[in-house]
Structure formats: structure tokens, C-alpha cells
N, C-alpha and C positions, 0 to 999 in steps of 0.2 A: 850551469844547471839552472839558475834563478832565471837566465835571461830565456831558458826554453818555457820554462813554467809559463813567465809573463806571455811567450807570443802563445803558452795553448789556449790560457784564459783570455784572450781575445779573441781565437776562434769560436773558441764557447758562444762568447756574449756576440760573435754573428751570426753563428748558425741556429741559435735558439731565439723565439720571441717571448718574453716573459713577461708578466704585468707587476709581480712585487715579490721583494725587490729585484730588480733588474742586476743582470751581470754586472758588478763592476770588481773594478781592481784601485787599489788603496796602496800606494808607491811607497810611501812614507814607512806604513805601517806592514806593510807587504799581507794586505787580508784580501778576500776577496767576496761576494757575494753570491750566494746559488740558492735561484727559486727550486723548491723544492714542492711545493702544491700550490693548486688555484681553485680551491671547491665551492657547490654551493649546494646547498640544504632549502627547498623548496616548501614552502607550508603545507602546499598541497601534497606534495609525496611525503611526508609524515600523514597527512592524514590518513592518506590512502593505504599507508601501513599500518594505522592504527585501528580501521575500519572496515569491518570485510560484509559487514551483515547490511547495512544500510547504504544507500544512494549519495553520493555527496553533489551538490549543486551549489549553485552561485548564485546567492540572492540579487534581486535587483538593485540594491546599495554595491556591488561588489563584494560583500561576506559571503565568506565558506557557508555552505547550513549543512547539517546532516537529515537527509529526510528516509525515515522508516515508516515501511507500510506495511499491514494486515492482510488477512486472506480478505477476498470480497465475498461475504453473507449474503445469499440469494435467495428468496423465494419466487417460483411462478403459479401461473395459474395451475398446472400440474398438481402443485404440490398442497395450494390450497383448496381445490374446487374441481376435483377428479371426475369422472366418467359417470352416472348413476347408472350400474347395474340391471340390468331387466332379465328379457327369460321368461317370465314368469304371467302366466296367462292372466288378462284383466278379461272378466265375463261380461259380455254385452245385454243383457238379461231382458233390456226395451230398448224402446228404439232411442231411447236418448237417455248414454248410461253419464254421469260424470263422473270425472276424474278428477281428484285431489293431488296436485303436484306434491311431493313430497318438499318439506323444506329441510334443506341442508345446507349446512357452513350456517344455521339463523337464516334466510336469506328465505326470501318469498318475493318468485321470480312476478314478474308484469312483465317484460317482453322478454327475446331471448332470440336470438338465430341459432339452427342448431350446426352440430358439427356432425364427423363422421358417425355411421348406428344405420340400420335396416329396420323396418317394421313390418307386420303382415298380421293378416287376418285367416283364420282359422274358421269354419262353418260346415255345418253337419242339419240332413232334413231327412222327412219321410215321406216327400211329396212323391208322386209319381206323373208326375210331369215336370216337363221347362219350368226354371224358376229365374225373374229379373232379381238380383240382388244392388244395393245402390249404398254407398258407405261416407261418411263424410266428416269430415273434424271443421265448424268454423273457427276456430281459435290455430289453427295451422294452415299456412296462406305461403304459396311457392309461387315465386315470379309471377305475383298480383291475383293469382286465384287461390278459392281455399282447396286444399286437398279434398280429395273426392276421390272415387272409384266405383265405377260401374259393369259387375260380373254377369253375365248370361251364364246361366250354368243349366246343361241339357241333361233329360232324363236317361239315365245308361239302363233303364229298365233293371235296377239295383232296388231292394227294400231301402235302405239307407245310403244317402249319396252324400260326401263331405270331401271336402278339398280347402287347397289354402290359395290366398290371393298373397304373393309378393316372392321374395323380399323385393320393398322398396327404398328408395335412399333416404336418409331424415336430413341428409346435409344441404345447408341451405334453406331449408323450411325456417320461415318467422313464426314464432310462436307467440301468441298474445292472448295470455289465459285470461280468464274472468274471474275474479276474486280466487285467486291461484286454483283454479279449477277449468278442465277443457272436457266438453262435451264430444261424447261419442255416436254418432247416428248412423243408423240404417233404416234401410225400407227395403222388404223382401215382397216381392207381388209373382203371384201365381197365373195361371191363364186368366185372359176376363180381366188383369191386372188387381186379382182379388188379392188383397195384405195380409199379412200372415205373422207371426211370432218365431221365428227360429227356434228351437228346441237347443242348437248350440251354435253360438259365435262365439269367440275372445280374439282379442287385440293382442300383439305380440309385440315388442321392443330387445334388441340387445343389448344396447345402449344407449343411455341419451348424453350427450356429450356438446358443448356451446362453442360456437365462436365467440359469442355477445351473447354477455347474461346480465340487464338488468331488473331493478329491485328494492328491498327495502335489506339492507345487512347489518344485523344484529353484533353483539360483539362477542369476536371471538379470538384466540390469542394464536397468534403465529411462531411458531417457537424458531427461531432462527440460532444455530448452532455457535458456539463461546467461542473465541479465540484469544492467541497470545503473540504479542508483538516482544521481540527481542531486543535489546537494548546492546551495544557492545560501546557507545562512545567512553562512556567514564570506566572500562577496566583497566586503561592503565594508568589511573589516576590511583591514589593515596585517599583515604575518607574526607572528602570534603576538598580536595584537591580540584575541580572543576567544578567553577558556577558561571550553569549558563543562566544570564540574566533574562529573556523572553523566550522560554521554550512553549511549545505550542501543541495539541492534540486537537486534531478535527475531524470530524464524523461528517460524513455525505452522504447524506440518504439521497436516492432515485428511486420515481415509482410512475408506472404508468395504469397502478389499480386506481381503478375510478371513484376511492375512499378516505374518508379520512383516518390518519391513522397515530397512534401516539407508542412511541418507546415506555417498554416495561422492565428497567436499566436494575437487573439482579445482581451482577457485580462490573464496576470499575475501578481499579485500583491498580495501584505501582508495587511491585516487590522488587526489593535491594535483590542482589548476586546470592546474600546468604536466606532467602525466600521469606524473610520478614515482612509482612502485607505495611503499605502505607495510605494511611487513608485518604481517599479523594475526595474533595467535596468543591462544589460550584452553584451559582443560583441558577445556572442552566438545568442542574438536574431536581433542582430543586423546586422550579417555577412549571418545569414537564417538559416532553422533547417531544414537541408536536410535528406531525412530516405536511410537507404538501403533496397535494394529489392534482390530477386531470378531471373535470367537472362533466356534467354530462355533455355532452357535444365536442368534447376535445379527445375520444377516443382516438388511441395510438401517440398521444402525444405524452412525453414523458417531462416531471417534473422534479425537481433540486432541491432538498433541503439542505444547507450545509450551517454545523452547530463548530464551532468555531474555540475550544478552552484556553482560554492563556492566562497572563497574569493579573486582569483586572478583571477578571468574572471568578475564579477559583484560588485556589490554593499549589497551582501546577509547578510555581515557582519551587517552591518547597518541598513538594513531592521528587520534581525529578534530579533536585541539587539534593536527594539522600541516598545519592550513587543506583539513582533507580536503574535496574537490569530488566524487568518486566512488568509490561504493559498487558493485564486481564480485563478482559471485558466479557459479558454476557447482556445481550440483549437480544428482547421478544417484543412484538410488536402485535400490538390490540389494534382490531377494528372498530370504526366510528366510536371511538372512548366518549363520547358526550352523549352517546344512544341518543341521537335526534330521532321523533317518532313522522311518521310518515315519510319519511326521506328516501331517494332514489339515487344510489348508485349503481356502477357498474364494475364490471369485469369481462375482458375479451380474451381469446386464445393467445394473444402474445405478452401480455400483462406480465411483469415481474417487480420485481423488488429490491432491492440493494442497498446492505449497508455496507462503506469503505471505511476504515478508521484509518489515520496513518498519525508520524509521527515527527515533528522540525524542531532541531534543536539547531536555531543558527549560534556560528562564533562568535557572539557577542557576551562577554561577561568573565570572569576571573578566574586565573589560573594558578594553582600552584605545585609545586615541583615534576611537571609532566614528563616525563623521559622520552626523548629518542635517540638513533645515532644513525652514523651513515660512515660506511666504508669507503676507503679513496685508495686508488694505488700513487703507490708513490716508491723511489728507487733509491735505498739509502748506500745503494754501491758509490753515488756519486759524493758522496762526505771521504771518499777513503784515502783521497791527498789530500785531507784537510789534517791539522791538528785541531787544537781547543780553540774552542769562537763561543757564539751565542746562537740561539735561537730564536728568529723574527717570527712573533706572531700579528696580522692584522685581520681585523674583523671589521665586516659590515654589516650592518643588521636593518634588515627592512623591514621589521614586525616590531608593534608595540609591546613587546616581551621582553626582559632580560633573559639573561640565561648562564647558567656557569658549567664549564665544560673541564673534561678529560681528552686528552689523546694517548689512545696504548697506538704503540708498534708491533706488527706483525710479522713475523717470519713469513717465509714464502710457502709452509704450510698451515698457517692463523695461528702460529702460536704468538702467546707473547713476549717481546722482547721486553719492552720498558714501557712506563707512562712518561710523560715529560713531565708532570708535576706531582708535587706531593699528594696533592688534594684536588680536589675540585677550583675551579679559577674561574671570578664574574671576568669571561672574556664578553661578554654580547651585553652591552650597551642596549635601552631600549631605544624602540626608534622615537623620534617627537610624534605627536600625534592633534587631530582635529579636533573639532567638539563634537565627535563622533566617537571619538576612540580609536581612528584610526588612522593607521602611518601617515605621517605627512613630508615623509623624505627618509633617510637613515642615520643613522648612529654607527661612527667608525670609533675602532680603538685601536692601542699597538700594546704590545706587549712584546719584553724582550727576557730568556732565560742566559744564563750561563751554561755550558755544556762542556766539561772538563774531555781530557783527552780516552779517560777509559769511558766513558759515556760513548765520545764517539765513535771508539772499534767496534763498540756493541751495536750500534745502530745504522753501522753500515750493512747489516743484513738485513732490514727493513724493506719488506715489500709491499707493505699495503700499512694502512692508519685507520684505525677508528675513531672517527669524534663522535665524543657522548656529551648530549647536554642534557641538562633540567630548566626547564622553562617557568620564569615567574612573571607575574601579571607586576606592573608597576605600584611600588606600597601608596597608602593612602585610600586602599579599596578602589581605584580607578576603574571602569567597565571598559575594556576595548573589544575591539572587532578584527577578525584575523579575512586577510582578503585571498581569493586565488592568487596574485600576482607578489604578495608578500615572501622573503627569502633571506636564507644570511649569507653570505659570503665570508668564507677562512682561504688564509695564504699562510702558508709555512715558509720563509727563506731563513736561510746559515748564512751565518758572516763568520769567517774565519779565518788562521793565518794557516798557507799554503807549507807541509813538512818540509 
């Protein structure tokens, strides 16, 4: 019977490839060897289990970061510098009535291309003859002429004769008022080309609406709606459990309004999980968060501000190592904040706005007791010709972490069978590491238990393993850096003697 055992146990160790410990058989002592797992726990798939709200990327050192972003905060022209309304008859009363543009948004327009709108002229007489009517705006000038309009308007042998000239298009029209005012002229001549005073004209508009509006702009505040960035890296940490050492918040303003403009920053702040506000403070917002703009002659061209928070301009260190969960911000945004007087900007139909907030916390910095785990199948049918042995455990660890770990056994429905240890066990060695902080090779260990013979009938119904660890930063306060490529590596082998 002993001599079949021996040749099945060298079948074993040919038909299987195993990396630790490999099949052997032990003559003397008549034991033998059976791998039993080969896993490995990747940094990355803990992250990726820990992190569902935020982006994870690979900085250019090779560190994990976690990057969260914000809604994007939009203003356009739309929303600052709408349509002006018309409708409403302007009475031509001589022959050169003007016009006071209205000033809106502060802004007192000097040129302007207009956009889509209709205009027309309305006129009523009591001539009884032919009358030449002739209409003219110099301050509105269409593919290099001014607007004009010249009606013949015939006697219908009517006491009162009135009609309207248009609609015409205003799109396109350059407007270049005169001290924000545009004159309105006619000339009405009778037979003989005798002049005459209309009894009724008005000028009619729908709307006036710009491609190109400039000007002098006054200041006025844009209310740009609040938002809240969501934090989830530090809940499965412990209070104080995660310090990340350079976390970072940056604001990218884009603007292609042709103004200057300055942030009116009513709240920025961090709230822990349990919505306790932490205060933020920086000489960024302190000094003023001025944007840049496109100047005149660089219409359509869009310009970048980007304000940059980290740990040597703020306090962000400490803000978000107090388990920060949320990131609030409100910010509004003033035009020309230094009210320069005489000054000319612009605004065109595709002009917008944009602020982005987002949010990088790379892996760089301290850890303590982090949880993860990770399930392995494994088949403990194959312990059931063993009697009493031991249990090989070997670890490799490619992260500058220790870590102390559990293994439960599972039945073939997840229940539990056993743990192998009493307690938790420092199996993960940290790895050595740069003067960066990070891995510079691995850290193996072994580790061997005893396993009596009622341990093993129980664990021969083992289909699956979980290993749990708690990850600790190396003491002394050391700062490392966790990379994508970083992993541990567990091996389970039984040495045992054969029943």
C-alpha cells in the first residue's frame, strides 16, 4: 500500500506545474508536499475596489493618483448679454430724430455687428399726390454702405395714405454709434421735389441682438451656479488612517469674453463624511483669482487661467488628511473688477465661460490600517490522504507597506470553515524602497503553522480562501508612493505525512 501511495505522489508532482512548494516526497519521513495556492493581490485592483466615484490614473513618476472632477460652470453670451427687446414704435418727428442706445449689462456699446432682428418703417400723409420718401441711418453701414432706403409712394387718390417699408434684416449691419447715439433721417419731397414734414413716421425693431459687441463694460457680477465634488478615497480608512502627503485642487478658468474678470469665491471648503465644514484658506484667495481674457483683436480666441492649491500656497494638506468627503465651492465672477475708465472691450455670439474644479490626491503619503481582501479558489479535497503536517505560508510583497493578514476557509457555499490563525499575522514584509518612497524590489517571507489531524478533516471541504489584510505605512512616519505595477504575492503549500 505505501509503495502505491509513493508512485501516485510522483504522478502528482508530473502532471502538475507548481511554483511553492513544489511536489515532493520525503522517504525517510514519509511526508509529502502539496501546493495548494499561487495568488496575487494587485494595488491597483484594491484601488479600483475602493474607489468607484473618482478616475484613477498613473502619474508621471509611476504613482497611483486619484483624480475627481466637478460639474463644468458655464456662462455664455446668452446668458450674460441677451436679445434687447423692441416692438415698440421710436417716432421720427424731424428729419433727424436720435437715438440713445440703451445701456445694458453697464456697457455702452461704440461698435457692434448686429445679429438676427428685422426693422421697418411705418409712415402715414395727407398729401394728394406722389410722394419721394428717402430714409437713412449713418451709424448702420451693410457691406460698406450706410443703410438707406428710398420709397416712391403713389397717390391711391385716398385722403390719408400710409404703409410700411420692410421687414428688413438687421443681421450683419455694423453699427457705430456716436456717443452711444444713432441718428435717424428722412427726406420726404412732394411734386416740384417740394419737402415736407411727415405728420407720421416710426422706426420699428424686434430685436437687436450682436454677433460683435464692443465697448466700455462696467461691472457686473455673473452668478455662476455652486457645486460639490464627492470624495470617497478615505472611507475605508479609520480617522486619520490616510495621509496623503501632496494633495492638490485646481481651478481652470477658460474665457473667450473679451474682459477682464476677477472670482467672487463665497464658499470653498471641505466637509468630513459626518458634514462638519473645514476651513480652507490659501494666499491664492487671498491675493484675488484674477482670469485672463482675449484683448481686442484676438476675437474668437480663447484664454486659460489655471489656480493651482497645494501644499505650499494653502492649508490643503490638512484640510483633506481630516477624512475630507466633500469638496463645496461657490463661485461668481465680476466684470473689469478694477473699473478702468475709458476702456474697450468686447463680447461676440460665441463667447463663453468656464470654470472646471477638479480634484488629485496621488499615492504618496501614509497609511494606516487600510483593509482589503481578495478571494482565491482553492480545493481542500486534495489534504484528504494527508494526516497532520503543517502549513507553508510564503509571501512576496512589492509595495512599500507592511501588512498583517487573515485567511478564513470557505465552504463551497462561503460559509466559514476555519481561519488558520488565532489572530491577525505581520505576513507582508515591507518592500525596501528609493528616496522616493518607493518599491525598489520585494520583501519575501515564510511562514510555517502546525495543522493537527482534526484541523485537517475540517479543511478538507475548503473551496475557496479569503485573505484579509490591514496595510501599514512603514513606522518612523516614512512618506511612500504606491505605483500601478506594485503587488503581493501569497502561496499556500501542506507538508504532510501521507495516512
Amino acid at each position: 500500500m505505501k509503495g502505491i501511495r509513493t508512485i501516485l505522489v510522483w504522478l502528482l508532482c508530473a502532471g502538475f506545474a507548481c511554483n511553492l512548494p513544489e511536489y515532493y516526497l520525503d522517504r525517510d519521513r514519509e511526508e509529502w508536499a502539496l501546493p495548494l495556492l499561487n495568488g496575487e493581490i494587485k494595488a491597483m485592483t484594491l484601488l479600483e475596489n475602493s474607489v468607484t466615484l473618482g478616475e484613477i490614473r498613473v502619474s508621471q513618476d509611476g504613482t497611483l493618483a486619484i483624480h475627481y472632477t466637478g460639474e463644468i460652470l458655464q456662462k455664455t453670451k446668452k446668458d450674460i448679454f441677451q436679445p434687447l427687446p423692441g416692438n415698440l414704435p421710436i417716432p421720427m418727428t424731424d428729419t433727424l430724430n436720435e437715438v440713445t442706445l440703451p445701456v445694458v449689462n453697464n456697457m455702452i456699446i461704440r461698435r457692434a455687428v448686429l445679429g438676427k432682428g428685422n426693422y421697418s418703417f411705418a409712415f402715414g400723409h395727407q398729401e394728394t399726390e406722389p410722394v419721394s420718401l428717402q430714409l437713412w441711418i449713418p451709424e448702420m453701414v451693410y457691406q460698406g454702405q450706410t443703410v438707406q432706403h428710398k420709397l416712391e409712394i403713389p397717390y391711391a387718390g385716398e385722403t390719408n395714405t400710409s404703409g410700411i417699408s420692410g421687414p428688413h434684416p438687421l443681421e450683419d449691419i455694423r453699427l457705430i454709434p456716436v456717443n452711444n447715439k444713432v441718428g435717424l433721417h428722412y427726406r420726404a419731397l412732394a411734386s416740384g421735389n417740394r419737402p415736407f414734414l411727415l405728420p407720421s413716421l416710426f422706426f420699428y425693431y424686434d430685436q437687436l441682438d450682436f454677433k460683435y459687441v464692443e465697448g466700455f463694460i462696467g461691472q457686473n457680477i455673473y452668478d455662476l451656479k455652486s457645486d460639490t465634488i464627492e470624495l470617497d478615497l478615505y472611507d475605508g480608512f479609520v480617522q486619520g488612517g490616510l495621509y496623503i502627503d501632496e494633495p492638490r485642487v485646481t481651478m481652470q478658468v477658460v474665457s473667450s469674453f473679451g474682459f477682464p474678470t476677477k472670482a467672487l469665491v463665497h464658499t470653498f471648503e471641505m466637509r468630513s463624511g459626518q458634514g462638519a465644514p473645514v476651513s480652507f484658506q490659501s494666499k491664492i484667495l487671498d491675493e484675488g483669482m484674477f482670469f485672463d481674457y482675449p484683448a481686442l483683436g484676438q476675437a474668437g480666441q480663447f484664454k486659460t487661467t489655471t489656480f493651482v492649491f497645494d501644499p505650499s500656497n494653502s492649508n490643503i494638506r490638512e484640510v483633506f488628511n481630516a477624512q475630507a468627503r466633500f469638496l463645496i465651492y461657490d463661485v461668481d465672477a465680476l466684470s473689469n473688477p478694477l473699473l478702468v475708465p475709458d476702456s474697450s472691450y468686447f463680447i461676440t455670439d460665441s463667447s463663453r465661460f468656464t470654470i472646471h474644479v477638479s480634484v488629485d490626491l496621488p499615492l504618496r503619503g501614509r497609511i494606516r490600517q487600510y483593509p482589503a481582501s481578495k478571494i482565491f479558489n482553492l480545493d481542500g479535497g486534495q489534504l484528504s490522504e494527508l494526516k497532520e503536517g503543517r502549513l507553508v505560508v510564503q509571501t512576496e510583497n512589492g509595495l512599500p507597506l507592511s501588512a498583517s493578514a487573515q485567511i478564513y476557509l470557505n465552504d463551497l457555499s462561503g460559509m466559514l470553515i476555519d481561519s488558520v490563525f488565532t489572530g491577525y499575522k505581520d505576513l507582508f514584509k515591507p518592500a525596501p524602497t528609493d528616496s522616493e518612497g518607493k518599491a525598489a524590489g520585494t520583501a519575501s517571507y515564510q511562514y510555517e503553522i502546525p495543522v493537527p489531524a482534526a484541523r485537517i478533516g475540517a479543511w478538507t471541504k475548503t473551496r475557496s480562501v479569503r485573505v484579509e489584510v490591514f496595510f501599514d505605512s512603514p513606522p518612523g512616519g516614512q512618506v511612500v508612493g504606491i505605483r500601478a505595477e506594485d503587488k503581493l504575492n501569497i502561496k499556500l503549500g501542506f507538508i504532510g505525512k501521507i495516512k
